[in-house]
C-alpha positions in Angstrom: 50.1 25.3 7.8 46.9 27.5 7.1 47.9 31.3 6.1 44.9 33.6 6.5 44.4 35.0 3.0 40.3 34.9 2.8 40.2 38.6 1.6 42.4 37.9 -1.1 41.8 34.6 -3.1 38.5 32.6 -3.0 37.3 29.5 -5.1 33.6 28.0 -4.3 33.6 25.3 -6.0 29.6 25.0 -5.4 29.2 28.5 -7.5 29.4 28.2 -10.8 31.2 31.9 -11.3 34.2 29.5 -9.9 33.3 26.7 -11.5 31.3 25.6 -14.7 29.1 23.7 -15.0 29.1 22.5 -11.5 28.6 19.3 -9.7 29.6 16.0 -11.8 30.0 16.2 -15.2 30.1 13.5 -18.2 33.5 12.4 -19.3 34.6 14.4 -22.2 33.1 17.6 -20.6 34.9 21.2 -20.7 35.4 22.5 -17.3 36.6 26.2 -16.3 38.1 26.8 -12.9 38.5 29.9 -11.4 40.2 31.6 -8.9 39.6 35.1 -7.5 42.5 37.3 -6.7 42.2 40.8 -4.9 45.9 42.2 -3.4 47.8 40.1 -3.4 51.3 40.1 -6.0 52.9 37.0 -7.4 54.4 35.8 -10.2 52.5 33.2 -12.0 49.6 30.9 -11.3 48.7 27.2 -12.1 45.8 25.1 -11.7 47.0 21.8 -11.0 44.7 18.9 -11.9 45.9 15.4 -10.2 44.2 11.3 -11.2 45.7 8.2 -10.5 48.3 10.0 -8.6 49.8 11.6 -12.1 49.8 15.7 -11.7 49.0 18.3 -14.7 49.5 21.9 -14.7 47.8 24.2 -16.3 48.8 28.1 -16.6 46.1 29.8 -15.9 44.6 33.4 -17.5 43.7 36.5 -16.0 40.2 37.3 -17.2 37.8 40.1 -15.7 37.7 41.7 -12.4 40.7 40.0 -11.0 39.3 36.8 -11.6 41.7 34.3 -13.5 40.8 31.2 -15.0 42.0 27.6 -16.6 39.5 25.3 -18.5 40.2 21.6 -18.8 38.7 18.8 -20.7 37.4 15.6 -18.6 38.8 12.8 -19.2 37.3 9.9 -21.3 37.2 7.5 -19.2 35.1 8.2 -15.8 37.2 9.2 -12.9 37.8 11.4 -10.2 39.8 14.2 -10.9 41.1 16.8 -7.7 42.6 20.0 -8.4 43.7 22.7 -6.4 45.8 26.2 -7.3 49.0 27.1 -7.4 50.1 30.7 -6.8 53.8 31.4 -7.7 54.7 34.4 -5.3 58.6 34.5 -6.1 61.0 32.0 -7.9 61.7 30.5 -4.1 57.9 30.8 -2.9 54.6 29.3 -3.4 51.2 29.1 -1.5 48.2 27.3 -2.3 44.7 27.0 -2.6 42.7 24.0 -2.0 39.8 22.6 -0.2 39.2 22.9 3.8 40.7 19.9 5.4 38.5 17.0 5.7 35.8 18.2 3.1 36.5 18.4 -1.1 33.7 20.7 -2.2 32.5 24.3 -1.2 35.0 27.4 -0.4 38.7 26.7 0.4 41.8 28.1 2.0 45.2 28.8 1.5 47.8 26.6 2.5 52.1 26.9 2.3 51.8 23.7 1.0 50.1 21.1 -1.8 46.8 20.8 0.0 43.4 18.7 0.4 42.5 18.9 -3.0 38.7 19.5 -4.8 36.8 16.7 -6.1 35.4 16.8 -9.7 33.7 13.6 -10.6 33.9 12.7 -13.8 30.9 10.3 -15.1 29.9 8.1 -18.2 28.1 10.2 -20.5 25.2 7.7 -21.3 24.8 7.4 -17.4 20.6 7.5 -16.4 18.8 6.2 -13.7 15.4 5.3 -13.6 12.9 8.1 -13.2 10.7 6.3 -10.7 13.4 6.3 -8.6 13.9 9.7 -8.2 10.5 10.2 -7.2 10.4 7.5 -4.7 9.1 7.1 -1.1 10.5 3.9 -0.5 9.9 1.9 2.4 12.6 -1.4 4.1 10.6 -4.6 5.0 12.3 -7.2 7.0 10.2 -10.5 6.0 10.0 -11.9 9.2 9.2 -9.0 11.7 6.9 -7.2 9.4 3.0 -9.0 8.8 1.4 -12.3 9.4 -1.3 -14.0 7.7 -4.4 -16.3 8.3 -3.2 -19.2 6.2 -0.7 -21.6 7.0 1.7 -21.1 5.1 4.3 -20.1 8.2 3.5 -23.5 9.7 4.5 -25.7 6.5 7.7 -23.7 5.9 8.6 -24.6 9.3 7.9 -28.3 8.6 10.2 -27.8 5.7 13.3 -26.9 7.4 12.7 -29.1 10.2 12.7 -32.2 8.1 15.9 -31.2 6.6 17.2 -31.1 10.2 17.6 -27.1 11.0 16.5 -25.7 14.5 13.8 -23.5 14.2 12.6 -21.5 17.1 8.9 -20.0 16.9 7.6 -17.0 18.6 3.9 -18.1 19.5 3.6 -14.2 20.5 4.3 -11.5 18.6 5.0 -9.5 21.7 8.3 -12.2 22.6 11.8 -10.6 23.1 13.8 -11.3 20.4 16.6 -14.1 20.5 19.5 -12.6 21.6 22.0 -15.4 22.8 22.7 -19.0 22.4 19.1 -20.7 22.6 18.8 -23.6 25.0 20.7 -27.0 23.7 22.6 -24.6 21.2 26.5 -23.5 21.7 26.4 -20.6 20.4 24.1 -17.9 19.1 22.2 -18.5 16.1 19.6 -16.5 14.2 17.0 -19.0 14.1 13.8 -17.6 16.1 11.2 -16.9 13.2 8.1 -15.1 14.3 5.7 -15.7 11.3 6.2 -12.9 8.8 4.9 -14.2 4.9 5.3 -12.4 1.4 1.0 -13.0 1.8 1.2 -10.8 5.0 3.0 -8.1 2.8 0.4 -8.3 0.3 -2.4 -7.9 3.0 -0.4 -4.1 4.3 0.1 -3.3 0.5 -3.5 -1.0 0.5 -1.8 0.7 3.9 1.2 1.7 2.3 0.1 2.8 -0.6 -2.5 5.0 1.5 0.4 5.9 3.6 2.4 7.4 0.0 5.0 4.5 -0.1 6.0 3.8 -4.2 8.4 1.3 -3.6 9.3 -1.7 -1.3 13.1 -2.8 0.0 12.7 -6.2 0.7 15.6 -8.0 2.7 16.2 -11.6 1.8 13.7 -13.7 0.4 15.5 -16.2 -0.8 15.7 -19.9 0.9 18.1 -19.8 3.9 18.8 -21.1 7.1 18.2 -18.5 9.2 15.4 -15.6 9.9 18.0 -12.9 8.1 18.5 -14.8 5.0 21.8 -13.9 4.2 23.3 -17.5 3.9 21.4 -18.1 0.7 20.5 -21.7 0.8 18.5 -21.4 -2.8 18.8 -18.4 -5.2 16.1 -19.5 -6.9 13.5 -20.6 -4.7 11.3 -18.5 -2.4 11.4 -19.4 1.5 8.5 -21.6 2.0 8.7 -19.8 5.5 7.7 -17.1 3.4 5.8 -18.4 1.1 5.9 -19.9 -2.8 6.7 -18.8 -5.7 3.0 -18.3 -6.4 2.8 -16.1 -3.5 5.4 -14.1 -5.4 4.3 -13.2 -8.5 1.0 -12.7 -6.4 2.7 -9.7 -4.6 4.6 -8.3 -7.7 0.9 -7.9 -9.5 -0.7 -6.9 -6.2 1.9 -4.4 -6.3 2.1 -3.1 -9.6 -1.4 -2.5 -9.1 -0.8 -0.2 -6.6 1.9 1.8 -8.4 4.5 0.4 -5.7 7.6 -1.5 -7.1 10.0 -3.9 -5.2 13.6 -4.0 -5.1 15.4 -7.7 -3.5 18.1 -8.2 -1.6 20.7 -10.0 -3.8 23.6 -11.5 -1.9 26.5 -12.4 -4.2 29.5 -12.6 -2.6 29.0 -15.6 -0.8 26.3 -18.5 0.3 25.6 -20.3 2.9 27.5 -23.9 3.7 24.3 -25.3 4.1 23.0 -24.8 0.5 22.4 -26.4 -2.6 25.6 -25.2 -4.0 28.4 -25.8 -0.7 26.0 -28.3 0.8 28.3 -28.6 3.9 25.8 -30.6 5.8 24.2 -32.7 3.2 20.6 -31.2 3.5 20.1 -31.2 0.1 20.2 -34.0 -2.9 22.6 -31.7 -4.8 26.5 -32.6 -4.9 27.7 -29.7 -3.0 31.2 -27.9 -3.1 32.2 -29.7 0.1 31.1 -33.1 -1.0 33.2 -33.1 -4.3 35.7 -31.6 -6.4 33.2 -32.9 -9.4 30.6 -30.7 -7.8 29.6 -28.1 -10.7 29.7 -25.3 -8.2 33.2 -26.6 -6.8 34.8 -24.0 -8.9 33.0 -21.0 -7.4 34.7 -21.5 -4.1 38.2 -21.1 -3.0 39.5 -23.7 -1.2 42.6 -24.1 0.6 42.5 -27.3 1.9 39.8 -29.4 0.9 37.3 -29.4 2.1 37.4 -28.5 5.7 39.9 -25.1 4.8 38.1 -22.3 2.4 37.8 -19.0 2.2 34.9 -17.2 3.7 32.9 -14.3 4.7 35.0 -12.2 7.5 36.2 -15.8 8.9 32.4 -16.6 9.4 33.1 -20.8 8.0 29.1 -21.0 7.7 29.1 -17.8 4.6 31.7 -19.1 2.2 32.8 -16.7 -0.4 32.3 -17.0 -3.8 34.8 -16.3 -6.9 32.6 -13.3 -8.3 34.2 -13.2 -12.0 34.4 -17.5 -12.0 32.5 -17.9 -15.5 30.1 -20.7 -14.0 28.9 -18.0 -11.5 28.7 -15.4 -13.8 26.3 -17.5 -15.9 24.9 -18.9 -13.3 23.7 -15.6 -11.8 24.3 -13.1 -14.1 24.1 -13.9 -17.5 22.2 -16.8 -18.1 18.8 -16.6 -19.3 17.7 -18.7 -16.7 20.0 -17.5 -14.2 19.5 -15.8 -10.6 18.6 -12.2 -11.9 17.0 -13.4 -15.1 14.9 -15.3 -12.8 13.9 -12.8 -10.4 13.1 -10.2 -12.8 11.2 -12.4 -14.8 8.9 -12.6 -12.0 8.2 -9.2 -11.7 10.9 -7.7 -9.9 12.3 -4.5 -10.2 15.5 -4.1 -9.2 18.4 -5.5 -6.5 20.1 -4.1 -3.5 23.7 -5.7 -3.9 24.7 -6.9 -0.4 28.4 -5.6 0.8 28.4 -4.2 -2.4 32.5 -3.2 -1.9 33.0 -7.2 -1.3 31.9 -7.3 -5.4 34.2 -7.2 -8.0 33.7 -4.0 -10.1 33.5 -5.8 -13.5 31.3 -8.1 -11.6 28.7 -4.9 -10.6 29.7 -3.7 -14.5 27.8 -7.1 -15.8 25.2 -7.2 -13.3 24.2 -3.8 -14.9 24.3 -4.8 -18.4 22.0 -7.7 -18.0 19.0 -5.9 -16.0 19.3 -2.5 -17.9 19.5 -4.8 -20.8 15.9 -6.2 -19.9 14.5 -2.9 -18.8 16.3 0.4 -18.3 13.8 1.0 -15.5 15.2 -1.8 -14.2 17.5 -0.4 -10.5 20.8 -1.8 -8.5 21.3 -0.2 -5.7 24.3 -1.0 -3.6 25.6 -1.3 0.2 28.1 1.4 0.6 28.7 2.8 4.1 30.9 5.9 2.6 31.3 8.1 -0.2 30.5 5.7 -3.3 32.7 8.2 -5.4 35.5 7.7 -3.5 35.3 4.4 -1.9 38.4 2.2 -1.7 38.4 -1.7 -1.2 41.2 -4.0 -1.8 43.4 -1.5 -2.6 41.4 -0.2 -5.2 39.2 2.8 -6.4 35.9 2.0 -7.0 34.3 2.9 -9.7 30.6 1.7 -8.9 29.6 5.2 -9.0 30.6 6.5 -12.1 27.9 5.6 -14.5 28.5 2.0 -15.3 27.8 0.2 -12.3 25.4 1.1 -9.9 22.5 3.1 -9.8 22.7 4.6 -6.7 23.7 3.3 -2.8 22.6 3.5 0.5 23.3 6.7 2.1 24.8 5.7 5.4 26.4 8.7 5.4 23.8 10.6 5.3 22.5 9.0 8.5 25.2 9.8 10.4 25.0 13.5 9.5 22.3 14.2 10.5 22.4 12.2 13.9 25.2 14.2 14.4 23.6 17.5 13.7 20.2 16.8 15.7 22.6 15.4 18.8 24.6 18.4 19.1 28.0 16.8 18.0 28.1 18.9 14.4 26.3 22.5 14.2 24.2 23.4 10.6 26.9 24.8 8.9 29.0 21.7 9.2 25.7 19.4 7.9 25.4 22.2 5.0 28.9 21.3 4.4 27.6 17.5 3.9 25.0 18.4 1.9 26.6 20.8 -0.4 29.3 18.4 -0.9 27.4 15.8 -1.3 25.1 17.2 -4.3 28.2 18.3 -6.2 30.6 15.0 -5.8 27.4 12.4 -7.0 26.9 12.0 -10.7 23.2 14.0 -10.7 21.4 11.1 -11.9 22.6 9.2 -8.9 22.3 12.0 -6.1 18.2 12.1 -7.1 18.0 8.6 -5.8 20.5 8.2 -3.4 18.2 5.9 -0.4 18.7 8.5 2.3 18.1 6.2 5.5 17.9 7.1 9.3 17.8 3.2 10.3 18.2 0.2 8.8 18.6 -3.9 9.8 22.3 -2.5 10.4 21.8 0.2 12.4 20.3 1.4 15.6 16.7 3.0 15.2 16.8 6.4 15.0 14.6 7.0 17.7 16.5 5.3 20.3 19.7 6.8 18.9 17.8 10.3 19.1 16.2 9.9 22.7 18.8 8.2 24.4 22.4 9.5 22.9 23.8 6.2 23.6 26.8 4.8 21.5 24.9 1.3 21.1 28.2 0.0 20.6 29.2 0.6 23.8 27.2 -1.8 24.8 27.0 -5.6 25.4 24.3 -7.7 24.0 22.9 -8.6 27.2 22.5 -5.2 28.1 21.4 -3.7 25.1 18.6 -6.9 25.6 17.5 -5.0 29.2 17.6 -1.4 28.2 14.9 0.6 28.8 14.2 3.9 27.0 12.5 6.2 29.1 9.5 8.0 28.0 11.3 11.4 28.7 13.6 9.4 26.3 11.2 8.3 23.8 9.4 12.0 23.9 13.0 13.7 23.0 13.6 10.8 20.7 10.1 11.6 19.0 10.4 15.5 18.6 14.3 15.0 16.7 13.2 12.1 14.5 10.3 14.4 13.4 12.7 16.9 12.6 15.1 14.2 11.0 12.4 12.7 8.9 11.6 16.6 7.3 14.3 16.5 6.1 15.0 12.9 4.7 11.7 14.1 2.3 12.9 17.7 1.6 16.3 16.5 0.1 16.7 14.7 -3.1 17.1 11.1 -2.9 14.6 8.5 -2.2 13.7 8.9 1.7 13.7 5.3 3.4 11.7 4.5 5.9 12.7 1.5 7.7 9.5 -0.7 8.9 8.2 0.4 12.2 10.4 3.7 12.3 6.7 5.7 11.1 4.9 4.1 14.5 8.3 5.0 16.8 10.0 1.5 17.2 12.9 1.5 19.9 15.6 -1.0 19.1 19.4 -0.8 19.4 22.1 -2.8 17.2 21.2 -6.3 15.8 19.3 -8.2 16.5 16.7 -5.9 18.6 16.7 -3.4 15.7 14.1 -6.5 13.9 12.3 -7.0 16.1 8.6 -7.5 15.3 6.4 -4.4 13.6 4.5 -2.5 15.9 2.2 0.6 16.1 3.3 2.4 18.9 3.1 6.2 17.7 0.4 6.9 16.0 0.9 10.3 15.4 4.2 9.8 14.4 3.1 7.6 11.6 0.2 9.9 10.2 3.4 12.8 10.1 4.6 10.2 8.0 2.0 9.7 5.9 1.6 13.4 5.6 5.6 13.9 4.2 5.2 10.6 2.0 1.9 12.6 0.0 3.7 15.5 -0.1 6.8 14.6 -1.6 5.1 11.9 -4.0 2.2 14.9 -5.4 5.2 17.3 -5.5 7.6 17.4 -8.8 9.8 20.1 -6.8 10.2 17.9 -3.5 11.2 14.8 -5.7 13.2 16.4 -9.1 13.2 19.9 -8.0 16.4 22.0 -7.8 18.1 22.0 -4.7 19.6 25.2 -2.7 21.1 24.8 1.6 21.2 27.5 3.8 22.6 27.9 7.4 21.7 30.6 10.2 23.5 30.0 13.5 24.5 27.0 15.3 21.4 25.5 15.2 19.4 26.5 11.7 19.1 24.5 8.3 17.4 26.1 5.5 16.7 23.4 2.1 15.0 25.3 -0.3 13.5 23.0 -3.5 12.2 24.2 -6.4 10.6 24.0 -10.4 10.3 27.0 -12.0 9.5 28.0 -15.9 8.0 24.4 -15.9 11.2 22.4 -15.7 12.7 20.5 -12.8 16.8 19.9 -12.3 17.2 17.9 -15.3 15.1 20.1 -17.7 12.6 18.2 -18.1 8.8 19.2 -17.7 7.8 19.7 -14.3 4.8 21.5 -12.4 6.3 24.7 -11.0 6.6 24.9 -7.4 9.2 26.0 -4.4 9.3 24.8 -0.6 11.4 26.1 1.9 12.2 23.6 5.1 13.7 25.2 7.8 14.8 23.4 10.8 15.8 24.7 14.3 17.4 22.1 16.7 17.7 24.5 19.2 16.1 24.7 22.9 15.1 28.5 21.7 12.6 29.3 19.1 14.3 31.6 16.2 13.2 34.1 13.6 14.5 33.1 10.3 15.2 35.3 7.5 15.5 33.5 4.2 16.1 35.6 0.8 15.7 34.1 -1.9 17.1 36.7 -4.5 20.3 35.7 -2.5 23.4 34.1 -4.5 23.7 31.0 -2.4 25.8 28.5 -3.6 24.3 25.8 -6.3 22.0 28.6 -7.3 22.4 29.0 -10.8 22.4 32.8 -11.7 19.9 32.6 -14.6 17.6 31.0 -11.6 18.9 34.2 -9.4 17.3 36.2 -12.1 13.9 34.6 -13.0 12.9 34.6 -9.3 13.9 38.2 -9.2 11.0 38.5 -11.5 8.4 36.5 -9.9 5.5 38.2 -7.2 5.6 36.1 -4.3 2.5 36.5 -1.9 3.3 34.1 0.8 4.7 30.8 2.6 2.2 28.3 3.6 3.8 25.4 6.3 2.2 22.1 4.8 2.6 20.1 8.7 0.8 23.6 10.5 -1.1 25.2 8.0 0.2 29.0 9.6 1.2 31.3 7.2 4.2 33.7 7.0 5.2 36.6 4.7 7.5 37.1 2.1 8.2 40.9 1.1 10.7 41.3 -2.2 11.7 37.7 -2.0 12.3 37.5 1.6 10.6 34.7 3.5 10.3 35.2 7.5 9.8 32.6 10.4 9.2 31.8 13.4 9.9 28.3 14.2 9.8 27.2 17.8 12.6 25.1 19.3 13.1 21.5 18.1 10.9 21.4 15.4 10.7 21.7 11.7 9.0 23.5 9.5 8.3 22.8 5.5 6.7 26.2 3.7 4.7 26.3 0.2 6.1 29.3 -1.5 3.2 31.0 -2.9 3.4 33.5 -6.1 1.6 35.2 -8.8 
């Protein structure tokens, strides 16, 4: 039950008057928590700190101004620690304070009893992530659908995997329907249309992307396999001669380098493919697989129940069986050996994996992973697949514990995506998606949030223009009919208008902004498999707006390290202001000065917006309240319009018409 006692007790846990410091902090930090109390008698009042379901309670201390306070010291060993307040009112009575229900960050509410509690993520100290990455525009290639060459390389890597008996269907035309259902002779549905894609066609768009402000490449499988997706690793160590060679490669990595773009691989660990060198279900290769023998040296990584025909596998899928993560063979197989799978990889220029189903992964596993590439470069990144909250993330009945500074880097930001789909679609209004945000920036270890991959589509996922335009659940959907749908071009125009607005803001936040290939020319596609289909320029407008946020954010230190501060106006209104000021960015190191306000309206009505900047928003810290106070501001300059707006005493006014977005240069003496 929810009392009404707003005038009388508030905590923000985003202000750091309520809590200090805020956000994530390194194990072993002191914390003070405060509550502040206006009117309202009681007895006594605890601040009740809760892990691993064990409950402390601390007395807390009436400081200044009504405000009363507890400090705490993190634990050693990274966690999550909640909290909430106790407020005795009579021996017989207590109420409580806590977060809203459903969110864990920002201002709560009093409840009768224990309620949702705060989140205060509690890191390893020596936790970094690469620099690069926080300054990244990274960009998601799917091998297959993305660039052809003139050589015939495509040709010969079909030979191979004909001769070792595989069905491979070729595209002769780039323009062909992807293959949806069971192909003709086949029972059932197999991903094995290929329509020419080759690591030398990725070399030949390199000067492109570059040009277009992209400074790293997500490359999905690679790897030989026995299908156009890749994720049934056939060969961890061998390029798909589909794809090309090894030489081809290490050809890409220098072409690359050269070009100030890095590449991070798709590394799938938690199981192969039957047909591979190491289960070798079919007998395609001269390996002794798995399923041949129980003397196979990779029998061991598998868990059989009933040899050979009963094993465990991925989802029930018999053709992905799964693999025994913390088996030591596999670990030095792929892990630790010097000339095992990442060893291998990085060695040939690579820099960095994306763990597939990165929950499916043991946490020690992810732990060692770490180790070993950090060990060969700390620039070195792992990213991970995680649909939710990394911080709190549960899997077989267990907290994870990726995201506290000793396994990953950072993850995909699903959630994200869904946010803000929500937002532009009408389903969640701005306060709710500052909520996200806000949360969001306090709950990841900093290090992590500045490279968080914040994606709008993905091989997974619907593009977000078809999601945008059409506000169809693609999962309502049959195959066959997602095959025959038709987006309109009313459709596609309101699709292009929102994923404008939608793609502002994947560049104004921190976190490296993903674009997955084709999104930047307005490529329609629903759920998989027509979300990979081949890379077309349909929009080109849409892609130069692309290229324009991509050079923007990459020649700006505020728009990629810069301090971060949300505000909401209305129903429809999102405010992200990002700055440097006194030469330093979020993580005090040296930065060019430099503040941008993005303002969004998803509204049918054009609104003036009043932002002040002297304001005491939440994440603001007050000794940045105070140097702005200080500062002459002249004007805001929008970087996509080039019109110009004023700002009087720290007050910046706009205009911005309906469905549109808007990202201002804050100009000052």
């Amino acid at each position: 039950m929810q009392i009404d006692f707003s005038k009388q007790l508030m905590h923000d846990s985003a202000k750091e008057e309520y809590r200090s410091p805020m956000g994530a902090v390194p194990a072993g930090t002191r914390v003070r928590l405060s509550l502040a109390v206006r009117d309202l008698y009681f007895k006594k009042m605890y601040l009740t700190l809760v892990t691993d379901g064990a409950e402390e309670n601390i007395q807390m201390q009436e400081g200044e101004n009504g405000v009363w306070w507890a400090e705490c010291e993190t634990p050693k060993t990274p966690c999550v620690l909640w909290y909430w307040f106790c407020i005795r009112m009579d021996e017989d009575t207590s109420i409580y304070y806590g977060a809203h229900s459903g969110q864990t960050s920002g201002v709560g509410e009093v409840h009768w009893d224990p309620p949702p509690p705060f989140q205060l993520t509690v890191y390893d100290e020596a936790f970094t992530t690469p620099g690069w990455a926080k300054g990244a525009n990274l960009y998601q290639i799917f091998p297959d659908r993305f660039a052809r060459d003139g050589s015939d390389t495509f040709e010969k890597g079909v030979a191979y995997h004909r001769d070792r008996g595989r069905t491979i269907l070729v595209h002769e035309s780039w323009d062909e329907p992807v293959l949806y259902e069971a192909a003709e002779g086949m029972e059932h549905y197999e991903p094995c249309d290929y329509y020419g894609g080759t690591l030398p066609g990725i070399i030949g768009a390199l000067d492109d992307l570059r040009d277009m402000g992209v400074t790293a490449l997500y490359l999905n499988p690679i790897v030989e396999a026995a299908s156009n997706h890749r994720y049934n690793t056939g060969d961890y160590l061998r390029v798909d001669p589909i794809l090309g060679t090894e030489e081809d490669f290490a050809l890409l990595m220098r072409e690359a380098r050269e070009r100030g773009i890095r590449i991070i691989l798709d590394g799938v660990y938690s199981h192969t493919g039957d047909d591979s060198v190491y289960f070798n279900k079919y007998g395609r290769y001269d390996s002794l697989g798995a399923y041949q023998s129980q003397e196979s040296p990779y029998y061991k990584w598998y868990r059989f129940t009933e040899y050979p025909d009963q094993y465990q596998s991925w989802w029930g899928f018999t053709t992905l069986p799964e693999v025994d993560e913390t088996q030591p063979e596999w670990v030095d197989f792929v892990i630790e050996g010097e000339q095992g799978v990442l060893s291998t990889w990085l060695s040939r220029g690579a820099n960095g994996f994306r763990l597939d189903v990165a929950d499916e992964l043991p946490d020690e596993t992810i732990e060692k992973m770490r180790a070993k590439i950090k060990h060969i470069s700390q620039d070195n990144f792992l990213l991970g697949e995680v649909w939710e909250d990394a911080t709190t993330k549960q899997s077989y009945g267990k907290h994870r514990t990726y995201a506290l500074g000793r396994g990953l880097d950072s993850v995909m930001n699903y959630p994200f995506a869904a946010a803000v789909t929500d937002f532009l679609q009408g389903k969640k209004n701005a306060a709710k998606l500052k909520q996200f945000l806000v949360g969001q920036s306090q709950n990841y270890p900093k290090d992590m949030y500045y490279c968080l991959m914040n994606l709008l589509s993905s091989h997974d996922i619907a593009r977000i223009r078809t999601v945008l335009g059409t506000r169809i659940d693609p999962h309502s959907l049959t195959r066959e009919q997602q095959a025959h749908f038709i987006v309109s071009d009313e459709q596609d125009a309101c699709g292009a208008k929102l994923q404008k607005i939608a793609a502002g803001l994947q560049f104004a936040l921190p976190g490296m902004p993903c674009i997955y290939y084709g999104d930047e020319t307005g490529m329609h596609g629903l759920l998989d498999p027509f979300n990979r289909g081949p890379y077309k320029e349909r929009d080109r407008e849409m892609r130069e707006y692309y290229k324009k946020l991509a050079l923007l954010r990459r020649d700006t230190d505020a728009l990629k390290t810069g301090n971060c501060v949300f505000y909401e106006q209305g129903e429809d209104v999102l405010g992200v202001l990002r700055y440097c000021i006194d030469g330093k960015d979020a993580f005090g190191t040296l930065a060019q000065d430099g503040m941008y306000l993005t303002l969004v309206n998803r509204g049918k009505e054009p609104h003036n917006i009043a932002v002040d900047l002297f304001a005491h928003e939440e994440l603001m810290p007050a000794a940045h309240t105070s140097s702005l106070r200080e500062f002459e501001f002249e004007r805001a300059v929008c970087r996509l319009t080039d019109e110009v707006y004023p700002v009087n005493e720290g007050l910046v006014q706009a205009t911005v018409p309906p469905e549109s977005i808007r990202i201002l240069e804050i100009e000052w003496i």
